[in-house]
LODREN-171069 format. One record per residue (C-alpha): x, y, z; residue in three letters. Coordinates in steps of 0.25 Angstrom, whole numbers, plus 5000, padded with zeros to 4 digits. Layout:
N
xx X; yy Y; zz Z; residuo ALA $
...
end
This chain:
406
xx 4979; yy 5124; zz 4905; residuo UNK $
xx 4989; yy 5114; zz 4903; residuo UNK $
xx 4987; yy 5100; zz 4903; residuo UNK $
xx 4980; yy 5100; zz 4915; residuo UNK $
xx 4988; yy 5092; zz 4924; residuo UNK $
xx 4990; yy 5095; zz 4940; residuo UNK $
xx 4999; yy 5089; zz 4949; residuo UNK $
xx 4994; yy 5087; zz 4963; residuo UNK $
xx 5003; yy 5085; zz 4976; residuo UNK $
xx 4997; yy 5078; zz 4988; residuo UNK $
xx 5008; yy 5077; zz 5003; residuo UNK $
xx 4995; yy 5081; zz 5012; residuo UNK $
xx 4997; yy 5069; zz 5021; residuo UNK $
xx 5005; yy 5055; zz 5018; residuo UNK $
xx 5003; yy 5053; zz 5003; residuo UNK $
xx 5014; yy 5060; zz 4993; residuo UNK $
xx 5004; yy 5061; zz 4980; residuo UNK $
xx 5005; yy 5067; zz 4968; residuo UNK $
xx 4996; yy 5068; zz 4955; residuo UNK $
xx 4994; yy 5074; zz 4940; residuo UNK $
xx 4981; yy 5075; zz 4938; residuo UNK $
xx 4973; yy 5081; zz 4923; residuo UNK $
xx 4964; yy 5093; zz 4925; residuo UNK $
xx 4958; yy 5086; zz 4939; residuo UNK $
xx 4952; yy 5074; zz 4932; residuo UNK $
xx 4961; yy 5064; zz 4929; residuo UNK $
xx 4974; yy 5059; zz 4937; residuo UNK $
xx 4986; yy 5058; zz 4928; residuo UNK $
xx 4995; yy 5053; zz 4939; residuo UNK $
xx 4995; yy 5050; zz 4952; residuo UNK $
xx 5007; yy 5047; zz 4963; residuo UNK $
xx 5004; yy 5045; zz 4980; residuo UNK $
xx 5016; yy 5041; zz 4988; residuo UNK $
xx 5009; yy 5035; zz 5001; residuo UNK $
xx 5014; yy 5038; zz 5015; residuo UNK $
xx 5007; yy 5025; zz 5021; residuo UNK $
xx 5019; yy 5016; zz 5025; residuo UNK $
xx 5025; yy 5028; zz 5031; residuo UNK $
xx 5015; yy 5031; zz 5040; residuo UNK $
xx 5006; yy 5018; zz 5043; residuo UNK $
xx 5017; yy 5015; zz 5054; residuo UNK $
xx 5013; yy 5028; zz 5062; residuo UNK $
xx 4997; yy 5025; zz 5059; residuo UNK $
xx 4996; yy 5038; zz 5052; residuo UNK $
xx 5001; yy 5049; zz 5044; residuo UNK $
xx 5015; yy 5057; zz 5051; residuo UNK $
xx 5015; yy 5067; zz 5046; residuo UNK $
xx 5031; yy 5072; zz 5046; residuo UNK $
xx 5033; yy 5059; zz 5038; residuo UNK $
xx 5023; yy 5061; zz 5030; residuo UNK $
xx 5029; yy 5075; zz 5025; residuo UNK $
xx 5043; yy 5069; zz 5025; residuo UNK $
xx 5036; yy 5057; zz 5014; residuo UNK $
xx 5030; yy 5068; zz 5007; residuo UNK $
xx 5044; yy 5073; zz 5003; residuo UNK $
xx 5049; yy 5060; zz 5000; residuo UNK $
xx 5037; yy 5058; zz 4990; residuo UNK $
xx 5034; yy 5071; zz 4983; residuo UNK $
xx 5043; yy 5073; zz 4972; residuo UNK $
xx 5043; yy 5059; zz 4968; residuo UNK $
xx 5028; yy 5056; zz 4968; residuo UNK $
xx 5026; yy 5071; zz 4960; residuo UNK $
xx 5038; yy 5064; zz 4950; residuo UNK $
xx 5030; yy 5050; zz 4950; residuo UNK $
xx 5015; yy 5058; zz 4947; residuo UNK $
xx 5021; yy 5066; zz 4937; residuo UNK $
xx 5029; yy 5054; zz 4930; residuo UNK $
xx 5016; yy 5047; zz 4930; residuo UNK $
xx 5008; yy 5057; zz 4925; residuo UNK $
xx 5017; yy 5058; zz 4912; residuo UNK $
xx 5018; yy 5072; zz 4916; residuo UNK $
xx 5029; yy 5084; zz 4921; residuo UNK $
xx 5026; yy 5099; zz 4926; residuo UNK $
xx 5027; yy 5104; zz 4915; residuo UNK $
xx 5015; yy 5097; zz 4913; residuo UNK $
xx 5006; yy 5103; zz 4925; residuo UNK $
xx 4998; yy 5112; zz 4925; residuo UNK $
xx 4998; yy 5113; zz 4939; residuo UNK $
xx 5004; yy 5107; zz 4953; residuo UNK $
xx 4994; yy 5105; zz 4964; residuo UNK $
xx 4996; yy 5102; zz 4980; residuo UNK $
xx 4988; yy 5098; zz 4991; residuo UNK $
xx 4989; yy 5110; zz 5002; residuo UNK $
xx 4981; yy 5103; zz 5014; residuo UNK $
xx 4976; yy 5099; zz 5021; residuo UNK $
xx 4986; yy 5089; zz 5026; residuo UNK $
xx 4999; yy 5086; zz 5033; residuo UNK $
xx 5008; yy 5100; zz 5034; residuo UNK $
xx 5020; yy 5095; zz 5031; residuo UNK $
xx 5015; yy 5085; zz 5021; residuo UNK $
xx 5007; yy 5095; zz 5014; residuo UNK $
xx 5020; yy 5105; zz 5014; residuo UNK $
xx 5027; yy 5094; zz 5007; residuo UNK $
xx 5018; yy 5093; zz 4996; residuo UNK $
xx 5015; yy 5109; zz 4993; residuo UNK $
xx 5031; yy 5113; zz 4994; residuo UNK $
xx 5033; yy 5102; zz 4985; residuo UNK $
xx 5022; yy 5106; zz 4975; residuo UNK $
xx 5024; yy 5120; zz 4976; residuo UNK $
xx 5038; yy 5119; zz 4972; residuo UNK $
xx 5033; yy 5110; zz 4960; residuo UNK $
xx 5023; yy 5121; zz 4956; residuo UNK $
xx 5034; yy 5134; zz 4956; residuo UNK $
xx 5045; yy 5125; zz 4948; residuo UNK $
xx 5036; yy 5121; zz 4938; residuo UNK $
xx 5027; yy 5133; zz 4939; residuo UNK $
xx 5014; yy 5126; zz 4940; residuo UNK $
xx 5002; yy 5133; zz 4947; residuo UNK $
xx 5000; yy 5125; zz 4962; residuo UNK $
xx 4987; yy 5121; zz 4968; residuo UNK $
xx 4984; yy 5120; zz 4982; residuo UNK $
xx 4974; yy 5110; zz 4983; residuo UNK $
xx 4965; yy 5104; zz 4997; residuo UNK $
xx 4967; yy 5091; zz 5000; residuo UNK $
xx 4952; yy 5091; zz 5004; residuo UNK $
xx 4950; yy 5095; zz 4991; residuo UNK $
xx 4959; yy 5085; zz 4984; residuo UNK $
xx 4952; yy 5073; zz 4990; residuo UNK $
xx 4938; yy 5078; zz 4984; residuo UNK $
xx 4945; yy 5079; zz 4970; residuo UNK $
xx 4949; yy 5065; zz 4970; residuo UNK $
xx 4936; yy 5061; zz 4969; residuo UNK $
xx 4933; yy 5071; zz 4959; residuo UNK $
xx 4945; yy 5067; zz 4952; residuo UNK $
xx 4940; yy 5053; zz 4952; residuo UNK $
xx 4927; yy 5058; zz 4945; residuo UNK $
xx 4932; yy 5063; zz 4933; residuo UNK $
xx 4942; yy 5054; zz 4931; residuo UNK $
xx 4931; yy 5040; zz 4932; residuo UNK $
xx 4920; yy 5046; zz 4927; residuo UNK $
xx 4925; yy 5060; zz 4920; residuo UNK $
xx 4914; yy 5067; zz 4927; residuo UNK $
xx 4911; yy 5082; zz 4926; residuo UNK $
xx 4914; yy 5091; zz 4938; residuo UNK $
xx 4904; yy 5089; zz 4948; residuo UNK $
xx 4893; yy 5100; zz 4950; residuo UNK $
xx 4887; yy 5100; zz 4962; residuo UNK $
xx 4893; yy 5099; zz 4977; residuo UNK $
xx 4899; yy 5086; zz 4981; residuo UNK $
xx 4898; yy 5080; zz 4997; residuo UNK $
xx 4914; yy 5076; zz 4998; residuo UNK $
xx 4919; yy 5068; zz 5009; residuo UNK $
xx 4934; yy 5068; zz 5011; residuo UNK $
xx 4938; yy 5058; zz 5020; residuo UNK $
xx 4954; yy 5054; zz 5024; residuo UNK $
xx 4962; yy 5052; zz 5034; residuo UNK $
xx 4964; yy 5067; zz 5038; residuo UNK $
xx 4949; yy 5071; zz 5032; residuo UNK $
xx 4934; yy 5069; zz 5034; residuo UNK $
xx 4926; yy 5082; zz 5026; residuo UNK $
xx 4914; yy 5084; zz 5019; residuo UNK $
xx 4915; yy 5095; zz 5009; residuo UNK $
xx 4903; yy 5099; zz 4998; residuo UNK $
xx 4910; yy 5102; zz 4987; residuo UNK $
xx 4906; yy 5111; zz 4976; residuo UNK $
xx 4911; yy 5112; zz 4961; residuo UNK $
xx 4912; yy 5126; zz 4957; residuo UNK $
xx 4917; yy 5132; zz 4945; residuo UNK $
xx 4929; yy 5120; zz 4944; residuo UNK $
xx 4933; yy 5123; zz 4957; residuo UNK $
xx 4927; yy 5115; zz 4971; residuo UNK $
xx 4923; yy 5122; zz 4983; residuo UNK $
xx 4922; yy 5113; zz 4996; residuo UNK $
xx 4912; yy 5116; zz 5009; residuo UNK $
xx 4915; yy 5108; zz 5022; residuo UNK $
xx 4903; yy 5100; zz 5024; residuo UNK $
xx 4910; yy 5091; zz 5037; residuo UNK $
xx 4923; yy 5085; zz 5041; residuo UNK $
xx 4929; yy 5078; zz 5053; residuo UNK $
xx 4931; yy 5084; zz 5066; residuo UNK $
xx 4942; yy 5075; zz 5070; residuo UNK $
xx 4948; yy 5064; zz 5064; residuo UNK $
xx 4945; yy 5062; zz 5050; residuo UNK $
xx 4939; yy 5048; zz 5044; residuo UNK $
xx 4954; yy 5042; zz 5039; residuo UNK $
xx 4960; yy 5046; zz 5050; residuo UNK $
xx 4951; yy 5039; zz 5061; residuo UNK $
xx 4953; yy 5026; zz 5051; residuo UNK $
xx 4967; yy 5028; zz 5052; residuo UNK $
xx 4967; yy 5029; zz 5067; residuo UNK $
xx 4959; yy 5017; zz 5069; residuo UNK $
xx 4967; yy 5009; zz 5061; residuo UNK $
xx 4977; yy 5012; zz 5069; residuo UNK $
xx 4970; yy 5009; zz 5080; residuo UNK $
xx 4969; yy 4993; zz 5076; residuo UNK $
xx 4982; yy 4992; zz 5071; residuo UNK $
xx 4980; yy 4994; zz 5055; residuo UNK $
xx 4987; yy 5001; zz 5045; residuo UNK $
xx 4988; yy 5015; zz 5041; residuo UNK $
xx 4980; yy 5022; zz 5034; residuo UNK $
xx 4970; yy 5015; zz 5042; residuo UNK $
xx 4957; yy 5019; zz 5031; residuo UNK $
xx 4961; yy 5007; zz 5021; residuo UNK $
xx 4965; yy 4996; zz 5031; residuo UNK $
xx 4950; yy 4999; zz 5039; residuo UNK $
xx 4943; yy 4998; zz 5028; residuo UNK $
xx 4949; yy 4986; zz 5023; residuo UNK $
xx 4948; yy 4979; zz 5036; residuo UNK $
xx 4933; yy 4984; zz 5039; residuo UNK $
xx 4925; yy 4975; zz 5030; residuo UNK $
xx 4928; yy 4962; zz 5037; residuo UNK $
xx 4922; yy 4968; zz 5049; residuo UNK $
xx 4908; yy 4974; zz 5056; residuo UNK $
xx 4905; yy 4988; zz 5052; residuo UNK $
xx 4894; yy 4987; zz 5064; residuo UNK $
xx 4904; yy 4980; zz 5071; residuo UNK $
xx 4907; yy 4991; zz 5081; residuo UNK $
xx 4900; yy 5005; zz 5084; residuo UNK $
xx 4904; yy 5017; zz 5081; residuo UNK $
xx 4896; yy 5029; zz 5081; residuo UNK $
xx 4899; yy 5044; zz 5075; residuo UNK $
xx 4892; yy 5055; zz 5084; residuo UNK $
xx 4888; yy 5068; zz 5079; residuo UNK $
xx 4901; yy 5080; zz 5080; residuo UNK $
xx 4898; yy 5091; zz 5085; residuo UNK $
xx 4906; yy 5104; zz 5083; residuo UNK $
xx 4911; yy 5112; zz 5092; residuo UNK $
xx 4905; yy 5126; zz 5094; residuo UNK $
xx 4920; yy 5130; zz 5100; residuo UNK $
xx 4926; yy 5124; zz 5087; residuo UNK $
xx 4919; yy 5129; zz 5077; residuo UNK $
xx 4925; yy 5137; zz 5067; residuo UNK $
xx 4939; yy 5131; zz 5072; residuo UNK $
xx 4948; yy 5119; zz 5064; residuo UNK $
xx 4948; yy 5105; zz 5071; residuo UNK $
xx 4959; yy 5101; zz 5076; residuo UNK $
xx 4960; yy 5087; zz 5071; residuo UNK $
xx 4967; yy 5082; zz 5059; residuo UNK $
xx 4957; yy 5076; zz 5053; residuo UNK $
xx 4948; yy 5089; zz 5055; residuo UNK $
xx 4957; yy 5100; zz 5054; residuo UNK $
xx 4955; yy 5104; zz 5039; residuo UNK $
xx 4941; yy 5109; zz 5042; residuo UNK $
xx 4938; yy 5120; zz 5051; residuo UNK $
xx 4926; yy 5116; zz 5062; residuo UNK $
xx 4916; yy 5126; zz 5056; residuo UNK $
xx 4900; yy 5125; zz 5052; residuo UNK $
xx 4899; yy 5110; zz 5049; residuo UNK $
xx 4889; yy 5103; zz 5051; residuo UNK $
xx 4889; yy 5093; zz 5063; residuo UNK $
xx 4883; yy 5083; zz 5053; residuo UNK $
xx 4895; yy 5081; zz 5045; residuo UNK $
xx 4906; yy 5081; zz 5054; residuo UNK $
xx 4914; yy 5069; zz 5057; residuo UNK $
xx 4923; yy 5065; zz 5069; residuo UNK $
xx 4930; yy 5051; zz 5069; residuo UNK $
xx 4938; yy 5052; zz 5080; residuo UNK $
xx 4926; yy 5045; zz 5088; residuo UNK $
xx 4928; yy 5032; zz 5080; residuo UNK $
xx 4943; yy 5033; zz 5081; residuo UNK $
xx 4940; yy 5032; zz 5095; residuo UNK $
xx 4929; yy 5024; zz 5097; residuo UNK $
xx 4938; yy 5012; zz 5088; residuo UNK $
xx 4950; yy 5015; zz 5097; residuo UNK $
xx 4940; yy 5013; zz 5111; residuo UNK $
xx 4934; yy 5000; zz 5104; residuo UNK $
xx 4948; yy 4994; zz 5103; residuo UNK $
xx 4954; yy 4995; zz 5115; residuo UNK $
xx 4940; yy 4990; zz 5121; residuo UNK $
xx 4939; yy 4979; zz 5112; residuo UNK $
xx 4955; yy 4973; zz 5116; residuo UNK $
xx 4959; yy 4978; zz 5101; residuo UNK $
xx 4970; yy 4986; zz 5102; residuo UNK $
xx 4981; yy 4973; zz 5104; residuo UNK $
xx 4975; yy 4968; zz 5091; residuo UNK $
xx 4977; yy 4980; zz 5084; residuo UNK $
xx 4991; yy 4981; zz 5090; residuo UNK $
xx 4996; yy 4970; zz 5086; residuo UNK $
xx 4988; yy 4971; zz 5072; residuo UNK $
xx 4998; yy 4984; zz 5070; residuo UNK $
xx 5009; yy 4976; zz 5072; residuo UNK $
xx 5005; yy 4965; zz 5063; residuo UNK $
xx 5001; yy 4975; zz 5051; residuo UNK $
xx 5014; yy 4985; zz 5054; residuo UNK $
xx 5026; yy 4975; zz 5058; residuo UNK $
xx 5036; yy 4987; zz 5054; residuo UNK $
xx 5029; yy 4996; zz 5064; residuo UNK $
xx 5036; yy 4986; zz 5075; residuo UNK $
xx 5048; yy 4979; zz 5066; residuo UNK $
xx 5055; yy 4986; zz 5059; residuo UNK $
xx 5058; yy 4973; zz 5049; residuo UNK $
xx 5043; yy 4970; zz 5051; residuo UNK $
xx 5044; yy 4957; zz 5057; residuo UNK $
xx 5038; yy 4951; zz 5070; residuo UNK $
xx 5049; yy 4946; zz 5083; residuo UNK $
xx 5047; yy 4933; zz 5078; residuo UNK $
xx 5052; yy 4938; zz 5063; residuo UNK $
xx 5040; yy 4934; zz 5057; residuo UNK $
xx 5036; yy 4945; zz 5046; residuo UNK $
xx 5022; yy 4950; zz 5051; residuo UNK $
xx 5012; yy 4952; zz 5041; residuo UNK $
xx 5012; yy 4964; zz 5030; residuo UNK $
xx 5002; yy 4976; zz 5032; residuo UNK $
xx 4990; yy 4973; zz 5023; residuo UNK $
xx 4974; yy 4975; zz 5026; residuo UNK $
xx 4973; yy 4960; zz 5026; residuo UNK $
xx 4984; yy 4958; zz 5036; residuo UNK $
xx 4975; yy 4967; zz 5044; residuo UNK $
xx 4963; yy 4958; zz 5043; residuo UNK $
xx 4968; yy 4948; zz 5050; residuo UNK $
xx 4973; yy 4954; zz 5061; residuo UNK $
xx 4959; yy 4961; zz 5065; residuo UNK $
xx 4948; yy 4954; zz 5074; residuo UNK $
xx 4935; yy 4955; zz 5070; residuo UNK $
xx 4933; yy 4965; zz 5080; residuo UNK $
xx 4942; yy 4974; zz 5074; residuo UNK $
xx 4936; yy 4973; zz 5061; residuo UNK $
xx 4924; yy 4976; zz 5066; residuo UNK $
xx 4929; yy 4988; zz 5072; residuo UNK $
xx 4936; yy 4991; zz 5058; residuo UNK $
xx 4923; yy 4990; zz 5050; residuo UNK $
xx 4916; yy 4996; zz 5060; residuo UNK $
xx 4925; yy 5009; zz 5060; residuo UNK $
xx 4925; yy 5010; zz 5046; residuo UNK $
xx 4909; yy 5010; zz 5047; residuo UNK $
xx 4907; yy 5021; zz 5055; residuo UNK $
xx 4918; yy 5030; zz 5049; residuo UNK $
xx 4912; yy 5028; zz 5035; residuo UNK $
xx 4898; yy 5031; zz 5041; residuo UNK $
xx 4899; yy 5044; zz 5047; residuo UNK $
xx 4907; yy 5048; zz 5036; residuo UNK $
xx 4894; yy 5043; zz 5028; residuo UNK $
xx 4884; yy 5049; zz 5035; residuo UNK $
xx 4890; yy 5063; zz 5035; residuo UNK $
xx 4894; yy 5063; zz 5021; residuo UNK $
xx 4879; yy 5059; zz 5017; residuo UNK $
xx 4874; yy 5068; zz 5026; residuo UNK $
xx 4881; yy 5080; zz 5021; residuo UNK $
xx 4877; yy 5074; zz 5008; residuo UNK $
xx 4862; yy 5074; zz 5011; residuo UNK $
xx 4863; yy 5089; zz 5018; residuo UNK $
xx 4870; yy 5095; zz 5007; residuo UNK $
xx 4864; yy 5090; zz 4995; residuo UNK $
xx 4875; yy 5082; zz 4990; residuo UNK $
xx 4873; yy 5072; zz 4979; residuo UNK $
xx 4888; yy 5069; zz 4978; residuo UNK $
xx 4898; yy 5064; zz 4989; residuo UNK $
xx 4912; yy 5064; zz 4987; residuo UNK $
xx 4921; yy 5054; zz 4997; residuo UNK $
xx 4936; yy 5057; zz 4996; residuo UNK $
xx 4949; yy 5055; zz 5004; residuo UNK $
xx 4955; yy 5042; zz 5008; residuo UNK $
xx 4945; yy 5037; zz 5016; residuo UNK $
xx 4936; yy 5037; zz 5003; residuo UNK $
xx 4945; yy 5024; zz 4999; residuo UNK $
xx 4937; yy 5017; zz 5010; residuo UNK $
xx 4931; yy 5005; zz 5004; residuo UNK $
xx 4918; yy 5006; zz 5013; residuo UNK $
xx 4916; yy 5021; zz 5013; residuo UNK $
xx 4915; yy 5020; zz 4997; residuo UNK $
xx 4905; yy 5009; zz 4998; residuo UNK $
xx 4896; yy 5016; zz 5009; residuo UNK $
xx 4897; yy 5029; zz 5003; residuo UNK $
xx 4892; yy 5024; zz 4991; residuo UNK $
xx 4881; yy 5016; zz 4996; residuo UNK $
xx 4876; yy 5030; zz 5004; residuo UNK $
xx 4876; yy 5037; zz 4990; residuo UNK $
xx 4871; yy 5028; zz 4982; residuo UNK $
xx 4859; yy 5025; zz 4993; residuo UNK $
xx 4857; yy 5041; zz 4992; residuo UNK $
xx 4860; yy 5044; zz 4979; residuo UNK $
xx 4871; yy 5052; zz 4979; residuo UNK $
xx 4884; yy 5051; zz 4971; residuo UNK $
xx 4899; yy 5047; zz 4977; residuo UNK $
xx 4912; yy 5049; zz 4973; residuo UNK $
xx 4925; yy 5043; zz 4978; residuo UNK $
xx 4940; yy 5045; zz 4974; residuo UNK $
xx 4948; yy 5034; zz 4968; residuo UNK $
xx 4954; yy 5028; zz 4980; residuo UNK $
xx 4966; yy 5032; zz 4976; residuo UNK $
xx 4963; yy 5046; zz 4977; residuo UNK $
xx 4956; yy 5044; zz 4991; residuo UNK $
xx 4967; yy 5045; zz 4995; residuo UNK $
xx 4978; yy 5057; zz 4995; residuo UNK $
xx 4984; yy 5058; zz 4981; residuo UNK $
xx 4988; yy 5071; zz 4973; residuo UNK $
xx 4977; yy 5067; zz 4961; residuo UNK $
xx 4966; yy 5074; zz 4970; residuo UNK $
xx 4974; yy 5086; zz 4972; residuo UNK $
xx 4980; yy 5088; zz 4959; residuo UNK $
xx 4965; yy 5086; zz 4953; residuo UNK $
xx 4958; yy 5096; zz 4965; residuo UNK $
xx 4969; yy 5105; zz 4958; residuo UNK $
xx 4962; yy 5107; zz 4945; residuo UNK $
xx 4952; yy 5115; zz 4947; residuo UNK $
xx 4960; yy 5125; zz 4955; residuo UNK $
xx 4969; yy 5124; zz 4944; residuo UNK $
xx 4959; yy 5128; zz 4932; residuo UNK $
xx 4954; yy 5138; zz 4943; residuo UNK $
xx 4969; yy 5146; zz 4944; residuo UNK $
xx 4969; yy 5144; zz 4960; residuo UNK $
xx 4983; yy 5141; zz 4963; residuo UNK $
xx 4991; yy 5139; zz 4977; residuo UNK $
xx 5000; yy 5152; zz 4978; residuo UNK $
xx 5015; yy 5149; zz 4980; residuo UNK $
xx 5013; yy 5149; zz 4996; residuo UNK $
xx 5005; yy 5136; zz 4998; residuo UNK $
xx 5007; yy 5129; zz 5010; residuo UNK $
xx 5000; yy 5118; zz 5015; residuo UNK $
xx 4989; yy 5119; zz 5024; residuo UNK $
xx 4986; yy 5105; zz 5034; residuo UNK $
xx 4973; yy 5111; zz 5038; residuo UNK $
xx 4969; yy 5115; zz 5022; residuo UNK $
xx 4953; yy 5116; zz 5022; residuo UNK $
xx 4945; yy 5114; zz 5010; residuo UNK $
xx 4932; yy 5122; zz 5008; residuo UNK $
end
């Protein structure tokens, strides 16, 4: 079988990536060429520059992961891609790119789920650290980004991994209502990392917020949502219980600023954190050089009352994504949970989360925190088992933004 390396390819959103990883349980290289300063001016991912940094990127980050894996095609047993869900035109980037690699060095390709990539980081995690065997019973995983909030119990089988929607979000996803109400008090982008550094110097009870039960839709059921955030799961037969919805929060945080006098502050924190955003030289009228972009910056720029309103965010979001996950959990008969994605790098939710299992006796799993985030290591080691199992993409593959897993 060769010397079992695949090489993974991830362009489905603002991260140009690319990985070599051994036989999906251990990471021989691993390259990520970050989008941030491109789009943290705009507050959010555009997605026409993000296909037009993908270009740029993608052959020298596959040169860069290959040089650091010590390694050349010939050396492959296979070339593996992320086919959606994601960005169209990022995604397009990345498969054309791949499947050009595949037919001139005649590897097989793989056509791997983004979904599923981000639950094998965390089983990539396993074996490397602890060099576990392949789990045997269903795992509860919660994968939770900025475009994602689903709950799939997953099920070994014969190498391979089948998935069954348990939940998901109905509207926004968890990372994506972090990023907007960072935005909305003038912090940085991707607004996850500078919440939760900002939330433990402030009240998690300081404000109230409040998650009520979702209801589906009789009229909808059976039909895709038509948000980002949810559009990668179809409204089906899902419990009520585990559906999420954080487009209340988003506006319940936007309501308390403008009724508490906090949008000026967060105005001017903008300016103060992003001076190229107005200047182009990054300088102030009076030519003082305004202070650089950093977390601590932040700090103390906020009031107290914003930093109780960050904490308080931060609390709530992680506690419905808590009490669903656990409850799931409890229903199903799951004695392992899974939390992946780049939300999973949240400091708090990895404290709380382990807490909750430890006090019900269940075991946890996060990935590295670098594979929380979007890399190509997750997709080249989701690829193994569909590798040893012969199920290769055909020569058509195309991207699919609305890709669903199970």
């Amino acid at each position: 079988m060769g010397n079992g390396l695949i090489l993974g390819i991830e362009t489905s959103c603002d991260e140009t990536a690319a990985a070599v990883v051994e036989r999906g349980r251990r990471t021989v290289s691993s390259v990520v060429a970050s989008q941030i300063a491109t789009h943290a001016r705009y507050g959010g991912v555009v997605p026409e520059l993000a296909s037009r940094e993908h270009l740029r990127a993608i052959v020298p980050v596959v040169r860069a992961a290959l040089e650091q894996a010590g390694v050349g095609f010939k050396d492959l047993d296979a070339v593996a891609v992320t086919a959606g869900p994601g960005l169209a035109g990022a995604l397009l980037v990345g498969i054309t790119y791949t499947k050009a690699l595949a037919y001139a060095n005649r590897l097989p390709l793989i056509a791997v789920n983004h979904l599923e990539g981000h639950i094998h980081a965390v089983l990539l995690r396993e074996r490397e650290e602890r060099d576990t065997r392949e789990f045997e019973e269903p795992v509860l995983a919660l994968v939770v980004s900025g475009g994602h909030t689903h709950l799939y119990l997953a099920r070994p089988h014969s190498g391979l991994w089948g998935y069954e929607l348990i939940g998901r979000t109905v509207d926004d996803a968890a990372g994506e209502a972090y990023d907007k109400v960072a935005k909305l008090l003038g912090l940085g982008y991707p607004g996850g990392p500078w919440i939760d550094a900002l939330a433990r110097f402030g009240d998690p009870k300081g404000v109230t917020f409040s998650f009520s039960q979702v209801k589906t839709k009789a009229h909808l059921r059976g039909k895709t949502a038509r948000t980002k955030g949810a559009n990668t799961s179809p409204i089906a037969e899902l419990d009520p219980h585990f559906l999420f919805s954080f487009s209340g929060i988003k506006t319940a945080a936007l309501r308390y600023v403008e009724l508490h006098g906090l949008r000026n502050e967060a105005e001017r924190r903008a300016e103060l954190l992003y001076p190229a955003r107005a200047e182009g030289d990054g300088k102030g009228a009076d030519g003082a050089v305004k202070p650089p972009q950093t977390k601590d910056g932040a700090l103390a720029l906020c009031t107290q009352v914003t930093l109780d309103l960050i904490a308080s965010f931060q609390h709530a979001v992680i506690g419905d994504l808590m009490k669903k996950t656990f409850g799931a959990a409890e229903r199903l008969g799951a004695s392992r949970i899974l939390v992946t994605g780049g939300v999973a790098a949240n400091r708090e939710l990895r404290e709380r989360f382990s807490q909750e299992t430890a006090a019900r006796r269940l075991a946890i799993s996060f990935p590295t925190k670098s594979l929380s985030t979007d890399n190509a290591a997750m997709i080249a080691a989701a690829a193994w088992p569909r590798f040893e199992a012969r199920e290769f993409a055909p020569a058509d593959l195309s991207g699919d933004p609305a890709l669903k897993l199970a």
